[in-house]
N, C-alpha and C positions, 0 to 999 in steps of 0.2 A: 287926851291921848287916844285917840281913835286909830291912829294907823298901826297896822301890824308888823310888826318886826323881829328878827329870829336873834337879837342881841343888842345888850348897850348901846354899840357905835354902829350896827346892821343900818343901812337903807332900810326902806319901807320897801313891802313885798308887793309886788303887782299882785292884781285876779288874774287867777287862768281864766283865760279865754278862749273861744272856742279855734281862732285865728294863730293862738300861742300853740293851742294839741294840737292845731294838722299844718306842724313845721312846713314851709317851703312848697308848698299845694300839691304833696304826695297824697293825700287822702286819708281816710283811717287805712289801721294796719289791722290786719286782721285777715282768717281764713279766705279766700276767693273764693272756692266752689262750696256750698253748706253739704255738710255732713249726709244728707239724705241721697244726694244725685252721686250715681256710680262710681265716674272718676273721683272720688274724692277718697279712695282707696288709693295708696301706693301702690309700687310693684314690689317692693319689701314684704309687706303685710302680706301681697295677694300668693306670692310666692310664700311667705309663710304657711298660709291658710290652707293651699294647696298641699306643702309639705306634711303639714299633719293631719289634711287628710288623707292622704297616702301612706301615712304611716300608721295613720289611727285601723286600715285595713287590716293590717297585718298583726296589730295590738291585738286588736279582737280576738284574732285566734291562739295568738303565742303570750297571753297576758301576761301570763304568773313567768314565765321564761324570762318575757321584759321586762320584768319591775324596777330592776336596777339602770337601767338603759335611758341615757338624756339624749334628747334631738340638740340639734343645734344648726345655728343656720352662720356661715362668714360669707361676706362679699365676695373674697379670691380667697384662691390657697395661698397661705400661709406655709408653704414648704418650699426647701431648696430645687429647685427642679432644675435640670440638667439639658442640656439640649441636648436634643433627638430620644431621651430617654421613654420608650413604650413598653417596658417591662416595669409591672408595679408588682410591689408584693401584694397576697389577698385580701390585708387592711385597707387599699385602695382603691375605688371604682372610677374609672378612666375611659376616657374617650381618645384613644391613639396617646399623644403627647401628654394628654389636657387633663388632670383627674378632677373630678368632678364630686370627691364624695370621699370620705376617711372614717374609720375606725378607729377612736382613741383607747386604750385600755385603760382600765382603771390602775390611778396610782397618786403620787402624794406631792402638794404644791413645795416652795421654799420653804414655807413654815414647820409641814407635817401634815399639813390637813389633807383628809383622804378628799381624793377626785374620786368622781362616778366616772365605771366607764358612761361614752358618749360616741354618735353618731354625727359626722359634721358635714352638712351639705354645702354645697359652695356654689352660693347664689346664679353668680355672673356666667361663668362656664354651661349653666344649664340651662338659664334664660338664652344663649346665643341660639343653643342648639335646640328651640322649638318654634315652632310657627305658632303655634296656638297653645290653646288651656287643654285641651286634651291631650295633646304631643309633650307636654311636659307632666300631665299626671303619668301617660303613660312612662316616659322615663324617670318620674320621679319614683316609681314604682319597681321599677326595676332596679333603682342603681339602692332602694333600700332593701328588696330583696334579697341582692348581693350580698351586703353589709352589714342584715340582720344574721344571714346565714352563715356568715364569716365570725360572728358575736355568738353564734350558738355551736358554731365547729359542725354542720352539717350542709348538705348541697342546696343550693338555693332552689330546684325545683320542689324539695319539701317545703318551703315557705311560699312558693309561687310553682301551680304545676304548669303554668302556661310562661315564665320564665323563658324557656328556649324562642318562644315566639316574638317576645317583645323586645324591645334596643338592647342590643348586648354593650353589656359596659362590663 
């Protein structure tokens, strides 16, 4: 009894073969681009990366202020929006219609469990509105300028003195 089998009345098991792993001459499966060459970053990521570091500017100086304070990043807004609505309350940093960016307050899930307050950027809306990696640091900077200032109840030129100059959101 040399043949392998996975029960009593089982067939005998073939070998995998190398012809059995690459089903139907798709090839292996596996990463495309290796980890080392550039695109091999998302825009998820890259937009993340960027996010905090634009946030991480402002951390610097307002540490102990922020301790409590989580980033977060969604693909869209997750809110009702209204048509033609361009009046947001301060917890929102908006571009005409479009918000771009939200302040959660801290407060407590179904169960009870306390939420941190959080900061929630909103990927897609912001990637539209830049050409490049600079034009989104720089709005990414501004719209948490806003946001932070809004989290601390004070004017966002005290978190940013060149605020007036950069994309108003």
């Amino acid at each position: 009894m040399n043949e392998d089998t996975t029960g009593p009345n089982s067939l005998p098991r073939r070998p995998l073969t190398s012809r059995r792993a690459d089903r139907r001459g798709r090839g292996p499966r596996g990463p495309i681009i290796p980890p080392q060459v550039p695109r091999y970053c998302t825009r998820a990521s890259a937009f993340d990366e960027n996010a905090l570091e634009a946030f991480a500017r402002i951390d610097a100086t307002f540490h102990d202020e922020l301790g409590d304070l989580d980033l977060a990043v969604d693909m869209v807004p997750r809110m009702r929006l209204k048509a033609g609505a361009t009046l947001w309350p301060d917890s929102v940093a908006a571009d005409g219609p479009i918000p771009l960016g939200r302040v959660l307050p801290a407060s407590f899930d179904k169960w009870g469990t306390p939420i941190r307050p959080r900061i929630v950027l909103f990927r897609k809306p912001i990637e539209e509105r830049c050409e490049d990696e600079m034009q989104m640091q720089r709005l990414l900077h501004a719209i948490l300028s806003k946001l932070v200032a809004y989290h601390l109840n004070v004017e966002p030129q005290l978190i940013d003195p060149h605020y007036d100059e950069g994309p108003q959101v």
